[in-house]
Structure formats: structure tokens, C-alpha cells
N, C-alpha and C positions, 0 to 999 in steps of 0.2 A: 588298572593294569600298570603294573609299575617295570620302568622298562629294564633294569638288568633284571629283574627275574622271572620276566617273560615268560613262560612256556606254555607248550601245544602236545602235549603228552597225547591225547587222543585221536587229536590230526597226525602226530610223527607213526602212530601204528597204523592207521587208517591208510596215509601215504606211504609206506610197508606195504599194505597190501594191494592198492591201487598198484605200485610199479611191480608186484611179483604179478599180475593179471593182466596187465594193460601195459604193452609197450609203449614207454616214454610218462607211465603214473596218470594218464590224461587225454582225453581224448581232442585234443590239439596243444602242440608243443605250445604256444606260449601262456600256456594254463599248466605249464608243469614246476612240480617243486624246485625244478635246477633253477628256475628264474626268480625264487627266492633265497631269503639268508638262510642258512643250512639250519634244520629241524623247528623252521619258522614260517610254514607253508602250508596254512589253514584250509581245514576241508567243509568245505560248507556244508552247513542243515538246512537255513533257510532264507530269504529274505523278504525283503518288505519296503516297498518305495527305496528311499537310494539307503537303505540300510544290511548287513548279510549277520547271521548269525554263524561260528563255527559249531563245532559239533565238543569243542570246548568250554562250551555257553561262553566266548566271548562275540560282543557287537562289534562292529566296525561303520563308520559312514566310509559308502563304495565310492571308487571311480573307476570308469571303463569298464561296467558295467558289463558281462558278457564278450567281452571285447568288442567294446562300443554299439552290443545291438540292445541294449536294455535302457533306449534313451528317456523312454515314459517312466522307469523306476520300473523294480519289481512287483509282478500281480498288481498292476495298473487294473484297477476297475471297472473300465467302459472296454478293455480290451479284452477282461476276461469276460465279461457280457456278452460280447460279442462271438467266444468262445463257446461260452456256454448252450449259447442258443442253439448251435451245430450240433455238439455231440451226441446229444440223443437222435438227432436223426440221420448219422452214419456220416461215416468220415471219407469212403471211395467208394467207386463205384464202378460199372463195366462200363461207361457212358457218360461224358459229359457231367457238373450237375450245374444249375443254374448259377450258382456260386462263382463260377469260371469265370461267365461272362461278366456278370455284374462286379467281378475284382476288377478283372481288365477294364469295363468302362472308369471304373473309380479311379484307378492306376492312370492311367490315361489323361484322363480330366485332372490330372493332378501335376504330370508332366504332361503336357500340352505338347512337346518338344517331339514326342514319338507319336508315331501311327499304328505298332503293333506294340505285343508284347505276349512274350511265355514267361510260365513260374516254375520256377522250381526247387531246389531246398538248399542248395548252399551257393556262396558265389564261384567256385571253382569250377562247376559246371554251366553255367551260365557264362563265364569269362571264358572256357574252353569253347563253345557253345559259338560267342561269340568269333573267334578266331577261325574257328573249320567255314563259317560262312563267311569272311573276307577270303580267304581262301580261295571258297569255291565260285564265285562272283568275279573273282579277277582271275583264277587262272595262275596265281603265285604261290611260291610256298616260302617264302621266307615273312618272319614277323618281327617285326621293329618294337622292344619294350623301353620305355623309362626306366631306364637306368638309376635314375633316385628314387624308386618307390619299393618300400620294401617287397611285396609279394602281390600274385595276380591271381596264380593257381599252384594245385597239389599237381598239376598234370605236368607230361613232360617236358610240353615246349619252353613250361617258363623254369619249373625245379633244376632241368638242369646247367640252368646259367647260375645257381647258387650252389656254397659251399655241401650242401647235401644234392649230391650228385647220382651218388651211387645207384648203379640198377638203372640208370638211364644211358640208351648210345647214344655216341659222339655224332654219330650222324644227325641225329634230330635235335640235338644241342647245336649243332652248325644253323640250324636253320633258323635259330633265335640271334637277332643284335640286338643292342643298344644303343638309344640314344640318350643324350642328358635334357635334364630339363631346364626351361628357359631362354634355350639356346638353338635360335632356326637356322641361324648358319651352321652348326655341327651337323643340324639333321636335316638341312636341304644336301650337306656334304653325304652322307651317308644313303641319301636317296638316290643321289648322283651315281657312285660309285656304285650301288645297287640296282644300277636302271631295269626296271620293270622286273622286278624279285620281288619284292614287299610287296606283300598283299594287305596289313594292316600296321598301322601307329595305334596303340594302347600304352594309354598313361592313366593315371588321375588326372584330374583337372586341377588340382590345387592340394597341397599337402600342408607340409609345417611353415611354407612363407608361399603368401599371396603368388599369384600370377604376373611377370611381368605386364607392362600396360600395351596390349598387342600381341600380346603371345597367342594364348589360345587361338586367336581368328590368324595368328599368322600358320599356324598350323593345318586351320581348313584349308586354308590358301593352299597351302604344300602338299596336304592330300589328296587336293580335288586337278594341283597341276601335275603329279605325277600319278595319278590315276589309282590311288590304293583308299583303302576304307580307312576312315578316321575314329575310334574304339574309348569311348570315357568309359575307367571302373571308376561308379560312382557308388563302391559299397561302402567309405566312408563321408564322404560328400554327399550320398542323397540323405535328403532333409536335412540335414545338417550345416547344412551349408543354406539350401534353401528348400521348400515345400518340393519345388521338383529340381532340386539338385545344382551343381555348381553350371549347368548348362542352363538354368531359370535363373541363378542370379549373373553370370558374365554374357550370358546371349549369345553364347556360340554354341551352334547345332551339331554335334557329331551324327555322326550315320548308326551308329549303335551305340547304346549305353547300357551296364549293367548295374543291378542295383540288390540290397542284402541288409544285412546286418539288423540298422533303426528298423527297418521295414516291417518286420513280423514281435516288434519289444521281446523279442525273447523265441519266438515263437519262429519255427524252419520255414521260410520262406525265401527267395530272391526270382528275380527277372531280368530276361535279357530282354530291352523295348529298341526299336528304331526306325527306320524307313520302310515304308510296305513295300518297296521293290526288293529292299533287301531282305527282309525281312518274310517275305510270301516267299521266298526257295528254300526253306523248310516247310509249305504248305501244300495246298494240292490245287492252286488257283493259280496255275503257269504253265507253261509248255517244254521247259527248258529241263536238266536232270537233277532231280529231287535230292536237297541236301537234308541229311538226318544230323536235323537242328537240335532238337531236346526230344525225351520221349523219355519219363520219367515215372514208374510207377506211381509214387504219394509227392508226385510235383502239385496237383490241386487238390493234396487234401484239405477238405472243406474247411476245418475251423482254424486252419494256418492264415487260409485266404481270405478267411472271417475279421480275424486275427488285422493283417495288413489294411484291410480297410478301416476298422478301426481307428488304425495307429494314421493311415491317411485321413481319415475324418478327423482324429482327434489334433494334430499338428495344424491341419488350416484353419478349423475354427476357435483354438486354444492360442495360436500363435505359439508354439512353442520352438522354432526356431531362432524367434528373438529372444525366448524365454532362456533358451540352453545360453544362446547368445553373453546375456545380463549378467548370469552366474558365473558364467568363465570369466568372465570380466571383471567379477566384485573378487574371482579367487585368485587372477592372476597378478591382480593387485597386492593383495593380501600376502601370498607368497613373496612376492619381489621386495614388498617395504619386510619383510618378515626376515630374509636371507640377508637385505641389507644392513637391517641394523645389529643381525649379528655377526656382519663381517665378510659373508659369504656372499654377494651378490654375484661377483663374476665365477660363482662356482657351482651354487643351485640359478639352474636358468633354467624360465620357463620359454616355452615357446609354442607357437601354431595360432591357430584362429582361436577365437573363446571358446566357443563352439567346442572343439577338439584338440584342448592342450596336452602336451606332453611334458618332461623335465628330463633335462641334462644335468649330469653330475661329473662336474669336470677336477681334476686333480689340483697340486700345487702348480704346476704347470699348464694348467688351464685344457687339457687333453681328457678325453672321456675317460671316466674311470670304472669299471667292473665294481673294483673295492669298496670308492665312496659312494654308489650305487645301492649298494648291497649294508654300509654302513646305515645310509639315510632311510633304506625301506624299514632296517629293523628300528628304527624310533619313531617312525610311522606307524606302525603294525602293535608298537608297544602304545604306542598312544589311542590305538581305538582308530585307525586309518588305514583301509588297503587300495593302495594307491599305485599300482604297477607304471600308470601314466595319470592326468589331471583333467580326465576326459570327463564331464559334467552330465549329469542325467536331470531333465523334470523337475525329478522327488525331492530334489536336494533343496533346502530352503537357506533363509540368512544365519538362522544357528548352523547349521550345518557346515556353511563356508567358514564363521566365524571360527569353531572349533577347533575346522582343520586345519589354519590359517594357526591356530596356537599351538599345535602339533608340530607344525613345519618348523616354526621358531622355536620350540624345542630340541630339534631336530639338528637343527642350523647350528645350536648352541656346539652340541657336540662335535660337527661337521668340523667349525672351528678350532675348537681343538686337535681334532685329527691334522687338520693342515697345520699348525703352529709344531707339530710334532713331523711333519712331512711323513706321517707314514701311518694309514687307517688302521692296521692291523691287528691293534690292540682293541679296538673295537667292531670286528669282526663274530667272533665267536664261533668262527668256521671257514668254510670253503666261500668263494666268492661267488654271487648271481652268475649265471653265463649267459650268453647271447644266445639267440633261438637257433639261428643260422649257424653250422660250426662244421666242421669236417668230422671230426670226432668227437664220442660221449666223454 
């Protein structure tokens, strides 16, 4: 593929008719074409460990795989195994099927950290999920979000503290704050000011930079002295971070965690686990008034839940969190000596844990940039790389960094130019990427 003459003549109709069918071209905004260079927004056929085919016949080596839930590579082997053994003998039922139980002990025995746990098929209900039961345990209706993380749920209490507001009242946006992160004097200030409103703190535990040292437990502290539920979404941190999540490696216990994405490699699963006191008022083993926690038609269908164990079985005894670990590490290398030596280091920056890298693209003026964004994914794209972020899977071997790693410094080459000219625009070839969040199309 040679990069000015690129083209996706099959994906630019295919993406035609996805957005004349499907609002927004995709069925989650940041899988949609606006987040690439204009008529540069490949629609996949197929893939295969950390590789994806378009419908162009061109290859690409993936990253962010699914967005981030395709950590084992595509049609992983021992997960579809595990798949397959399921579906001939039916996927729901009017009742329970043994599958339930035997995920949940798996799940469990994987994070040790919880006592219960429900599944169900995305994390937006599960994080929703989560929140109606701080809620109803404390008797409050206000919820305290991390303010630095990008997204929690499609539901209202978090959507409308974001620029896509629309269709949601202001009333129930009142009942959402923010706190920042890292910082427990702001949000012992805001718990203060709030005395006995907050009913939960939901954060992540760790995003694009580490924990400060004390954080997290300073925060159980603050949940447990002003009496609200303490909420990890751990849909990009579990396994990720560790086998049972950034709560198994820092050793702070929240009261609920939710988890998604790695969990099913591909496959609709997530879970909300936590404390059995809190956790038992969605059940029917209490005396108190029954909170309607999850209740999810194809929340256990069988070969999703198949599926997760798997993907638990296959991470503790493969070690594949150090695995993801190594690679991000051999790439983030790789990127950085690659950006520097062609001039661009303080401009293509990597950042996060290995595990879950991202890249910033910052301008002549060191400020993020849409444009050189949008420049750097099309010499990515052209080079056989789709890389919306540097988020590492399994599949991906030492060719595969090495590659991509000659890709970027191709990449950079140009990048360079564009700044020595202070204005990317000539290599564009279109409208600029946008951002998922926006007030208007």
C-alpha cells in the first residue's frame, strides 16, 4: 500500500451505507468513520489473532482491538473452544443453567476482592447497575464521577455531564458532580460541601498515568468516613492491569467493581461484583426493600459465559497480563526512539501503562491537534496499521511491533514536515478526525 494513493473505494460505499442505516455509520461512536481521515475508514471482513482484513483485501496489524475487549487476538482458540462446546446445547433458558454458577465461581476465584457477582452484556448497565445500588444502601441521590475519565455509561446520570447532552433533564444532570483525580483534598472538599448527598465515588482506578502513592486507599478512607459507596470501573483495568484488576494489583478494596470489555475477547459479557451486603439487595436473601439490580434477558447466555471463563482460565495460566505488559513496552519504545529520531518526539507522545497505550499528537505549539491526528493515522492506515490508540493484544508478536515501529517512523517522517511548514493541511486530504464527545455533527 503506498501511501498517497491509498484508497478504500469498497469501505467508502459500504460506509455510505452503514450511515444511511445506522445512526452515526456504527454501532458505537468511536467506531465511526468521523474518527477517521476522510474516505479512509475501513470496514472490516475479517480478522485473525492481532490482524483485521478490510473488505478491500487490505491487512492491517490491529490495535485496540474491539475497543480494548479483544485482548487474546481475534478467534482466539481455547476461547472459541470453549464457545463451541455451548452452542449446540442451547444458549438460554427459562431457568438458571449450570454455566451461571460455575462462571461466577471462576470469576470470583479470579478476583478474590468480591463476594458476589451478576453478568451481563455491556458495561453501561452494569456501571448503571452499579449506581441505583449506592443509591439505595445509603439513601442518597447525588453521584460523585472522575472528572478525568472519559466515559462510564450511555445512561443519563453520567451522558449528561457530557457535551451530548441532548434529550436528557437538567434535573438529573444536577445530581451528577465531579471530582478530579488524584486529588483528595478537592474531593474530601466536595464531600464536605455535599454532606450526606453522595451516595457513590466511581472512578477508574488508574488511567493514562499511575496512581498517586496513597491515593486509592486515601479514597476508601473518604468513602468509608463519610459514609458513601466507593465504585472502581474496572472495564479497562480488569486484566489488564492485573488477573483481577487494578484492585488485585494496588490492594485497595472497593465496595463494587465493574468489569467488560478483555472479559468475553470479543464475546458480550460484563459484571458488576462486590460486597455480599451490598450486593444481596438485589437478591432475595434480606429483609430490607428489594433493589432491581440487573435482570437481563441474554445476561447468561451460556457461550458468552463460556467464553469469559476461558478468557479467565486462559490469562492466569498463560500469564498474559505480563505478556500484554512486554509488548507495550517493546512498542512504546520503539515509537519514542522512532518519533525522536525523526524530530518529532515532543509531538507524537506515547503515554499510559504498557498494557493500555494511547498517542497524543500535539501541534507546533505542543497543543493537541485534530489535524496532525488525522495526518499521522493516514500514514498509519497507508502503511498496513490501524491504530486509533497503541493498546496491545496477546496476538501481536516481535514482527508485528517491529513493523509497526517502521510505520510510525514513516509516519513521523512526514509529521516533520508538516511542522517545519507549521500547517498539516496539505496533508490532510480532507476534513479533520473529530472527537467522539461534541455538541454537534
Amino acid at each position: 500500500m503506498d501511501g498517497e494513493e491509498f484508497l478504500l473505494p469498497r469501505s467508502r460505499l459500504a460506509n455510505e451505507r452503514l450511515n444511511a442505516l445506522i445512526p452515526g455509520g456504527a454501532h458505537t461512536y468511536a467506531k465511526g468513520d468521523d474518527q477517521y481521515p476522510e474516505n479512509l475508514a475501513p470496514v472490516i471482513s475479517h480478522g485473525r489473532g492481532a490482524h483485521v482484513w478490510d473488505i478491500d483485501d487490505n491487512r492491517y496489524i490491529e490495535y485496540g482491538s474491539g475497543l480494548r475487549s479483544v485482548s487474546l487476538g481475534h478467534a482466539h482458540p481455547r476461547v472459541l473452544e470453549a464457545v463451541r462446546r455451548e452452542l449446540d446445547r442451547g444458549s438460554n433458558f427459562v431457568r438458571p443453567s449450570i454455566v451461571e454458577v460455575e462462571a461466577a465461581e471462576r470469576f470470583l476465584a479470579t478476583v478474590p476482592t468480591a463476594d458476589m457477582v451478576k453478568f451481563a452484556k455491556n458495561g453501561s448497565d452494569v456501571t448503571t447497575a452499579a449506581v441505583r445500588l449506592a443509591r439505595a444502601v445509603t439513601g442518597r441521590t447525588r453521584v460523585a464521577v472522575c472528572g478525568d475519565h472519559p466515559f462510564f455509561s450511555v445512561d443519563d446520570w453520567f451522558i449528561g455531564t457530557t457535551p451530548m447532552s441532548a434529550g436528557i433533564p437538567e434535573a438529573t444532570t444536577e445530581l451528577t458532580v465531579s471530582f478530579p483525580y488524584g486529588d483528595l483534598a478537592a474531593t474530601e472538599e466536595l464531600l464536605t460541601r455535599h454532606r450526606d448527598e453522595v451516595a457513590c465515588l466511581i472512578l477508574e482506578p488508574a488511567g493514562h498515568t499511575e496512581p498517586p502513592p496513597g491515593y486509592l486507599a486515601g479514597l476508601r478512607e473518604l468513602a468509608d468516613r463519610h459514609d458513601c459507596v466507593l465504585i472502581f470501573d474496572e472495564m479497562i483495568t480488569g486484566l489488564r492491569w492485573s488477573e483481577a484488576g487494578a484492585q488485585g494489583l494496588y490492594g485497595v478494596v472497593p465496595d463494587l467493581s465493574t468489569f467488560g470489555k478483555a472479559l468475553g475477547n470479543g464475546f458480550a459479557v460484563s459484571a458488576l461484583a462486590g460486597r455480599r451486603e451490598l450486593m444481596e439487595r438485589g437478591g432475595l436473601r434480606h429483609s430490607g426493600d428489594r433493589v432491581f439490580l440487573l435482570s437481563t434477558t441474554h445476561g447468561a447466555e451460556t457461550h458468552s459465559l463460556a467464553a469469559a471463563m476461558a478468557v479467565l482460565t486462559t490469562y492466569v495460566e498463560e500469564g498474559v497480563t505480563a505478556q500484554l505488559h512486554a509488548l507495550g513496552e517493546r512498542l512504546a519504545a520503539g515509537v519514542r526512539e522512532a518519533a525522536a529520531s525523526m524530530g518529532v518526539g515532543d509531538h507524537v507522545v506515547v503515554r499510559g501503562r504498557a498494557s493500555n497505550l494511547v498517542f497524543a499528537t500535539l501541534d507546533e505549539n505542543g497543543q493537541p491537534s485534530q489535524q496532525y491526528r488525522t495526518l499521522f493515522l493516514r500514514r498509519l492506515l497507508a502503511g498496513g496499521v490501524l491504530a486509533p490508540s497503541f493498546v496491545v493484544s496477546s496476538a501481536l508478536d516481535d514482527a508485528d511491533i517491529d513493523r509497526t515501529v517502521d510505520v510510525v517512523a514513516q509516519a513521523c517522517a512526514v509529521y516533520r514536515k508538516a511542522l517545519d511548514a507549521a500547517d498539516p493541511t496539505a496533508w490532510l486530504a480532507g476534513r479533520p478526525v473529530k472527537p467522539v464527545f461534541r455538541r454537534l455533527a
